[in-house]
ZAMARGU-4260 file (C-alpha; in steps of 0.2 Angstrom, whole numbers, plus 5000, padded with zeros to 4 digits):
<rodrens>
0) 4671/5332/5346 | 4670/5351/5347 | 4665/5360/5334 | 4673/5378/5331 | 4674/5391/5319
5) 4687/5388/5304 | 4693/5404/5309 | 4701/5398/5326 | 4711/5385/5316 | 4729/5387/5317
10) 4736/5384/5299 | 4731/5394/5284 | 4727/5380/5276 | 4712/5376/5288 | 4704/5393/5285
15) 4711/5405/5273 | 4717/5391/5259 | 4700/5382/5264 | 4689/5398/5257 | 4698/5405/5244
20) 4701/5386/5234 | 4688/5376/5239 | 4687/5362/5229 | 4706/5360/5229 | 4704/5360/5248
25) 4691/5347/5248 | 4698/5334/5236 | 4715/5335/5245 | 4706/5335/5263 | 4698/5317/5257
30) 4714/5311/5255 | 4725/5319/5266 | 4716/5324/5280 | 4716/5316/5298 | 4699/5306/5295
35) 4705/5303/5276 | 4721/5294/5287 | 4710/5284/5299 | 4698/5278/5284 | 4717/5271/5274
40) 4723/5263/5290 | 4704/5255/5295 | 4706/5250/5275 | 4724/5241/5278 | 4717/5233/5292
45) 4703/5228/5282 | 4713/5220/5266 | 4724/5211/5280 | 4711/5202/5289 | 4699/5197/5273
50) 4718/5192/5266 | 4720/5183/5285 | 4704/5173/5283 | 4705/5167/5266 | 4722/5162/5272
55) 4715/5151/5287 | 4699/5146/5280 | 4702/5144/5260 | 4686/5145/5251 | 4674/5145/5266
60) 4674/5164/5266 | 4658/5170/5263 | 4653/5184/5252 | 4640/5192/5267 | 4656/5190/5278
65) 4669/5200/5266 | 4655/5211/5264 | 4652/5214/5284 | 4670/5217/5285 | 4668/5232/5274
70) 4652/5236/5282 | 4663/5236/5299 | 4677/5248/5292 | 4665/5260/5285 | 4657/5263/5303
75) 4674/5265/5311 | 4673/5287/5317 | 4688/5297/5320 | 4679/5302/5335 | 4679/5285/5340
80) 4695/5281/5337 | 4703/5298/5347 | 4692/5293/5363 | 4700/5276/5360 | 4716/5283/5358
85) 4715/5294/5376 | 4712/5277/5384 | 4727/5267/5375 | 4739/5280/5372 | 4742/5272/5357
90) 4735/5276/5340 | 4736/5259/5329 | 4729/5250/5345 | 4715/5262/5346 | 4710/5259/5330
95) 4710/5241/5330 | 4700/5241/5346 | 4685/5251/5338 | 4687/5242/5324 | 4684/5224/5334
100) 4669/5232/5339 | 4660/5235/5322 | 4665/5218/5317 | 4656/5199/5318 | 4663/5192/5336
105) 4670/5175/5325 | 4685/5185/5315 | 4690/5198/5329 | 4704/5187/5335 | 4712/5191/5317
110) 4711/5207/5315 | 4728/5214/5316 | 4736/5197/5317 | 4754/5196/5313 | 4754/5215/5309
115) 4766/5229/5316 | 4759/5246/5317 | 4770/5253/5306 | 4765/5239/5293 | 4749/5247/5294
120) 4755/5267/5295 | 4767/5263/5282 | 4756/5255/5268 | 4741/5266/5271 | 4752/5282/5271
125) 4760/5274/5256 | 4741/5272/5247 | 4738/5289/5253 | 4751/5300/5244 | 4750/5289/5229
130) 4730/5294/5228 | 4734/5310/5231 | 4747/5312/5216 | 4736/5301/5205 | 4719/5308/5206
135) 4725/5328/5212 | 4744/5333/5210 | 4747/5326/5194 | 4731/5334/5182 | 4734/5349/5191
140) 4751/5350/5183 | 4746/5342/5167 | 4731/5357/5167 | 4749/5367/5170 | 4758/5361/5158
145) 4746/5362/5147 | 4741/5380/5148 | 4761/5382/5146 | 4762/5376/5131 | 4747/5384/5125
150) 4756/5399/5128 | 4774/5395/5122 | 4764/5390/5105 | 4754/5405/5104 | 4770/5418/5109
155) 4780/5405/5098 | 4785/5421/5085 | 4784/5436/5098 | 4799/5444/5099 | 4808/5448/5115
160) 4826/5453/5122 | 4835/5440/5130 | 4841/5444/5147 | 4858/5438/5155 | 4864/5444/5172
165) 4848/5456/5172 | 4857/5463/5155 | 4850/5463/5138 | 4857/5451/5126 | 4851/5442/5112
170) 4832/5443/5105 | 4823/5427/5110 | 4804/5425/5106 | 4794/5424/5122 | 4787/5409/5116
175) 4804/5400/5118 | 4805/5409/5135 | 4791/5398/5143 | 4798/5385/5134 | 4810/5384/5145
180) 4797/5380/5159 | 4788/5368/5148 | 4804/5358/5146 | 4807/5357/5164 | 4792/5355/5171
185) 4787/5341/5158 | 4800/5333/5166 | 4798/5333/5182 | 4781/5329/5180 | 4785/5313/5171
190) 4796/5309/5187 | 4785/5313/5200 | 4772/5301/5192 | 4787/5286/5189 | 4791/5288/5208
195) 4773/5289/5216 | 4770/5272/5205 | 4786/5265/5214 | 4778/5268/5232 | 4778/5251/5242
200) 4769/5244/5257 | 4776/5234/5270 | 4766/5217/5282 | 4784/5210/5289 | 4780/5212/5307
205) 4791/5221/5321 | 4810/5220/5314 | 4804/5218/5297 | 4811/5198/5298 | 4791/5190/5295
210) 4791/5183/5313 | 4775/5183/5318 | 4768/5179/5300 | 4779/5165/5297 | 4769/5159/5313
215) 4753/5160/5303 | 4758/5157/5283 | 4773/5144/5275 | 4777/5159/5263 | 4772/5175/5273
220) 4780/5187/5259 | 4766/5177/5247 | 4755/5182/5262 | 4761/5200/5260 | 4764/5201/5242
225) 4744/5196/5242 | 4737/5209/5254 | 4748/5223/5245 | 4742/5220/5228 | 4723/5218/5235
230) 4729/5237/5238 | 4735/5238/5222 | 4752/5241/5228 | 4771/5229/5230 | 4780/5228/5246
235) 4794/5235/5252 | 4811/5227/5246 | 4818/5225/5263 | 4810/5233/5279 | 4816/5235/5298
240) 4797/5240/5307 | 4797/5253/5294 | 4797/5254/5274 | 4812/5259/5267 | 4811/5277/5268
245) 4818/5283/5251 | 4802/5276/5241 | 4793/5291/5247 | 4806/5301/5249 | 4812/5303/5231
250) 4792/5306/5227 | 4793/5321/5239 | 4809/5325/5231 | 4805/5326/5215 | 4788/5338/5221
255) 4802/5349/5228 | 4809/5350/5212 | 4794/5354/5203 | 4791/5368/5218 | 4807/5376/5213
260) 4805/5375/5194 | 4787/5385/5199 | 4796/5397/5210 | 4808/5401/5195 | 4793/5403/5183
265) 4783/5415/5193 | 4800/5427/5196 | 4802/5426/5180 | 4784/5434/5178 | 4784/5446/5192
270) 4800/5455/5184 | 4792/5456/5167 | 4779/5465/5176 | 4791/5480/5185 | 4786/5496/5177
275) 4802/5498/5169 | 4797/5481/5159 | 4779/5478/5157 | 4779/5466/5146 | 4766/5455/5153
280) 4754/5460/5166 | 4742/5448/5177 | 4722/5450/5173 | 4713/5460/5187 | 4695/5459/5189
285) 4686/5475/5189 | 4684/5475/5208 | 4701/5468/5214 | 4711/5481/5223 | 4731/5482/5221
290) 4736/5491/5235 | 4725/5496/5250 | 4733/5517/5249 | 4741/5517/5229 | 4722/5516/5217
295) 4733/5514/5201 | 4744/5499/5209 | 4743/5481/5198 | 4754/5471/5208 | 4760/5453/5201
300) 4751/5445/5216 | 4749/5427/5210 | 4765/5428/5207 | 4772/5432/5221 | 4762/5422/5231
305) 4768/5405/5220 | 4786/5414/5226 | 4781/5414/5243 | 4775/5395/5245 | 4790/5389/5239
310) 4797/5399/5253 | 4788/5392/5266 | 4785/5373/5259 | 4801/5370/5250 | 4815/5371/5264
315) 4806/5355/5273 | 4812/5344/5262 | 4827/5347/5276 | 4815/5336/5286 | 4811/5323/5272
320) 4829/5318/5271 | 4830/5319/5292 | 4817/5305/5292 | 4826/5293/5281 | 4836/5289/5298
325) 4829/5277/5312 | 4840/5270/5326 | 4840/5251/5322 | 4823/5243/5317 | 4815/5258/5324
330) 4812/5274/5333 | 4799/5287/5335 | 4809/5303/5331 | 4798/5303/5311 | 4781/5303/5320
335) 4777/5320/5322 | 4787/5326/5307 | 4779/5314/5295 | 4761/5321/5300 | 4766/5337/5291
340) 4770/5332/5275 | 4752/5331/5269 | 4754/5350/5271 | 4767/5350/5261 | 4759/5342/5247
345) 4743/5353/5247 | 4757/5370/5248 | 4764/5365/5232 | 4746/5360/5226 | 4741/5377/5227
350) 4755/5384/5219 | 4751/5374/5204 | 4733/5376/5205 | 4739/5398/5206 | 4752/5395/5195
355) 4739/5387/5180 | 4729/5402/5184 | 4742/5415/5179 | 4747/5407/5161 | 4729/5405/5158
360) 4724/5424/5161 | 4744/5431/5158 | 4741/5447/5147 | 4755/5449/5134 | 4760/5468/5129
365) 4767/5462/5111 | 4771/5482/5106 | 4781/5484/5125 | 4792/5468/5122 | 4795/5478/5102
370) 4803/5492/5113 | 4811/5486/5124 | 4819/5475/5111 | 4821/5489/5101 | 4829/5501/5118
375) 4848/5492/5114 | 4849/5495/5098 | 4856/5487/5086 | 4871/5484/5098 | 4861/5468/5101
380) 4872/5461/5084 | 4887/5462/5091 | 4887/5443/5093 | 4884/5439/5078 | 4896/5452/5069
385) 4909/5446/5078 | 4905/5425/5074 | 4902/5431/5057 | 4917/5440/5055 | 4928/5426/5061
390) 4922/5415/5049 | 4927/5426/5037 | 4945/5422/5043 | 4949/5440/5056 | 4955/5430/5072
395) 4954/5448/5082 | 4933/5448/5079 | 4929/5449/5096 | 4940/5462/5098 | 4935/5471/5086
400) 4919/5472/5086 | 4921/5475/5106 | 4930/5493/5100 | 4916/5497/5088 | 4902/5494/5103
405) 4913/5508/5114 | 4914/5518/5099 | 4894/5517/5095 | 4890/5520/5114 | 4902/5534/5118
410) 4898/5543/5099 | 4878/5539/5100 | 4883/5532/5083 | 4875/5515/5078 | 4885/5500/5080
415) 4881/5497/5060 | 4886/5515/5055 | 4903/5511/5064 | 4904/5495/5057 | 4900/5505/5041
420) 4917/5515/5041 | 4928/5498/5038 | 4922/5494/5021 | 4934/5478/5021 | 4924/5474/5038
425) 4907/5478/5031 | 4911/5468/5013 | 4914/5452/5022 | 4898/5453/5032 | 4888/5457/5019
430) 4898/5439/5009 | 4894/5430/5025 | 4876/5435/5029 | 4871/5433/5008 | 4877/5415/5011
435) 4870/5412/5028 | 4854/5421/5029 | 4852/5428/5011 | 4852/5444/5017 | 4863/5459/5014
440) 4868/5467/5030 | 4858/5484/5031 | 4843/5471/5029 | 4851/5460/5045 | 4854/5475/5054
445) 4839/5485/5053 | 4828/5473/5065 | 4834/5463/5080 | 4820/5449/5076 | 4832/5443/5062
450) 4843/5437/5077 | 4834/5424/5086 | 4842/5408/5080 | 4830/5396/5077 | 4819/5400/5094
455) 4805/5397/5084 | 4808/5380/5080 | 4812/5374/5096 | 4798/5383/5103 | 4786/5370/5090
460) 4796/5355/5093 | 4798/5355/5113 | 4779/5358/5114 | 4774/5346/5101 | 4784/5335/5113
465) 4777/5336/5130 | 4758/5337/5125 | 4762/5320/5117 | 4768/5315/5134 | 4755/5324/5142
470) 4741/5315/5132 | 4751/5299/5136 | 4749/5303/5156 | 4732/5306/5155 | 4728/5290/5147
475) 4737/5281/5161 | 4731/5291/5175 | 4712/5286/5166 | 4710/5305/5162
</rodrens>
């Protein structure tokens, strides 16, 4: 085969996402890549035909011929295989051909026997994309995860103004921000690991109804059941030619949902880093350049560019749910759609991988998120004057307290000051908040960081929670 420059390869992945992660790329491209997808095929059709022979022969299976078989399936080149392919115009036959050829001449008459090539396409994709979320995806989120809630932990008491509409509202911590992204991704992560166990295989022939392997076995689903779980996989409740689509689907499904929680994470950032904000910033080495004309610029890049593989990855799950449909038993209309979704699963890789590399460098400017908090004022209590003031028994709080914020705003006043002039109003506070918080109302008033609920709490628990589950994951995953 030709060999060319990576730079006259046609998707980023190839060449710019090949340099820049490296040994992402490399332990994705022994999974996913076209050799990767020859070697799981050549190793289908190596489980069927050792399971075919101890079938037909019993015990008289030798050891020095299981091991010739594997011999046989390590030889098998892509290179091979392609100049097969532009003889047969077909890619399964192709495969089986040069396969035949490493093999013993005694056991080539069973190779491939009673198989469909989309019971080999379809278990091998199926081992595939379950390696690949095993042993990359999912410690590449759990690294995540982790560095989340490292994070949320460590910000667990740093004050910040909540933001609703783009609108300051109530103080928060910042801890209990990400939080909100521990929560969420946790989730998801416990999902996408659920449904990549659940992938099934399939060996039920042409319409999926076991006609040629009832030919060959008295029970061909124990035939299949046997070559799956040498695989270390089950098959497919019911199959036409193909395994029932929706196994993999809801795994790519549930990546898409992790992609989007990612994408809100890393907008989340990138506004917190507008000048006007600045509450975090992301690290910059001392030789990186922002801008390529502006010396002084510190753009959220990382960021962004998690933003902008969402972008382009995320809309094909639009193709994912057009693949569940197949005329009949069987069509061709997934076939060159399908080939693409290994891109798709290195896209949201990288954003992860990026992703993990922001939490872990984020810089936190604890004095900026102080003054921004502090910009509002104390109009930030409003809330709570008015919830406190209706418990005291006024059933016009909201509205009264809605006044005495147009009053503060349009007299420069403080909203307490105001609050100040109703004695009656400012009594009952001062009753309520002694019995609630054991504070007196100047006290309450005179730093928004008395009003985050209980942020800090939440902020413990929700971690303490999803690094149990994370240490659980790992354990199962042999991590």
């Amino acid at each position: 085969m030709e060999n060319r420059s990576i730079y006259r390869n046609i998707s980023p992945i190839d060449h710019r996402y090949s340099l820049s992660e490296p040994e992402l790329f490399d332990a994705l491209s022994a999974i996913l890549s076209e050799e990767a997808s020859i070697g799981y095929c050549v190793r289908v059709e190596a489980a069927l035909l050792k399971a075919m022979l101890r079938l037909l022969r019993g015990d008289g299976v030798s050891p020095d011929l299981l091991a010739r078989i594997d011999e046989a399936a390590s030889a098998v080149s892509p290179d091979e295989v392609y100049r097969e392919e532009a003889k047969t115009q077909h890619n399964v036959r192709a495969l089986v051909n040069v396969l035949k050829r490493h093999l013993p001449e005694e056991v080539r008459p069973f190779v491939h026997l009673g198989a469909t090539s989309a019971d080999i396409l379809d278990t091998a994709a199926c081992l595939r994309y379950k390696d690949a979320v095993r042993t990359v995806v999912l410690p590449l989120l759990i690294d995540l995860e982790e560095s989340l809630i490292e994070r949320a932990r460590s910000e667990a008491e740093t004050p910040q103004i909540g933001r609703t509409h783009g609108q300051h509202a109530v103080p928060l911590t910042f801890g209990f921000a990400l939080t909100e992204y521990v929560s969420r991704l946790g989730k998801s992560i416990i999902r996408i690991h659920e449904k990549a166990e659940g992938l099934r295989g399939k060996l039920a022939g042409a319409v999926g109804a076991y006609n040629a392997t009832s030919l060959i076995a008295k029970d061909p689903r124990r035939l299949e059941s046997e070559l799956l779980a040498e695989l270390g996989l089950q098959a497919s409740e019911h199959s036409t030619q193909l395994v029932e689509p929706e196994y993999l689907l809801q795994v790519l499904l549930e990546i898409n949902t992790a992609f989007g929680i990612l994408a809100n994470l890393a907008d989340d950032l990138r506004n917190l880093q507008r000048t006007e904000i600045g509450e975090v910033r992301e690290e910059f080495t001392s030789t990186q350049v922002g801008s390529s004309t502006m010396p002084q610029k510190r753009n959220p890049w990382n960021s962004e560019h998690v933003k902008s593989l969402w972008k382009a990855f995320s809309p094909r799950v639009a193709t994912f749910f057009m693949d569940q449909i197949s005329e009949h038993q069987r069509d061709l209309t997934n076939s060159a759609s399908s080939r693409f979704v290994a891109e798709y699963v290195f896209g949201f890789a990288s954003a992860v991988k990026r992703m993990d590399t922001v939490m872990r460098s984020l810089v936190v400017d604890r004095r900026r998120m102080a003054e921004n908090l502090a910009r509002t004022g104390d109009l930030v209590f409003s809330e709570p004057v008015y919830v406190l003031i209706a418990l005291a028994g006024d059933p016009e709080g909201h509205e009264r307290v809605r006044a005495a914020t147009l009053t503060a705003e349009h007299t420069g006043q403080k909203l307490s000051e105001v609050l100040r002039q109703d004695a009656k109003l400012w009594d009952a506070l001062n009753r309520q908040l002694a019995h609630t918080r054991g504070l007196d109302a100047a006290a309450f008033f005179s730093d928004p960081a008395n009003y985050r609920g209980i942020a800090v709490e939440r902020t413990r628990a929700i971690a303490d929670t999803h690094e149990q589950a994370m240490i659980r994951l790992r354990k199962d995953l042999g991590r």
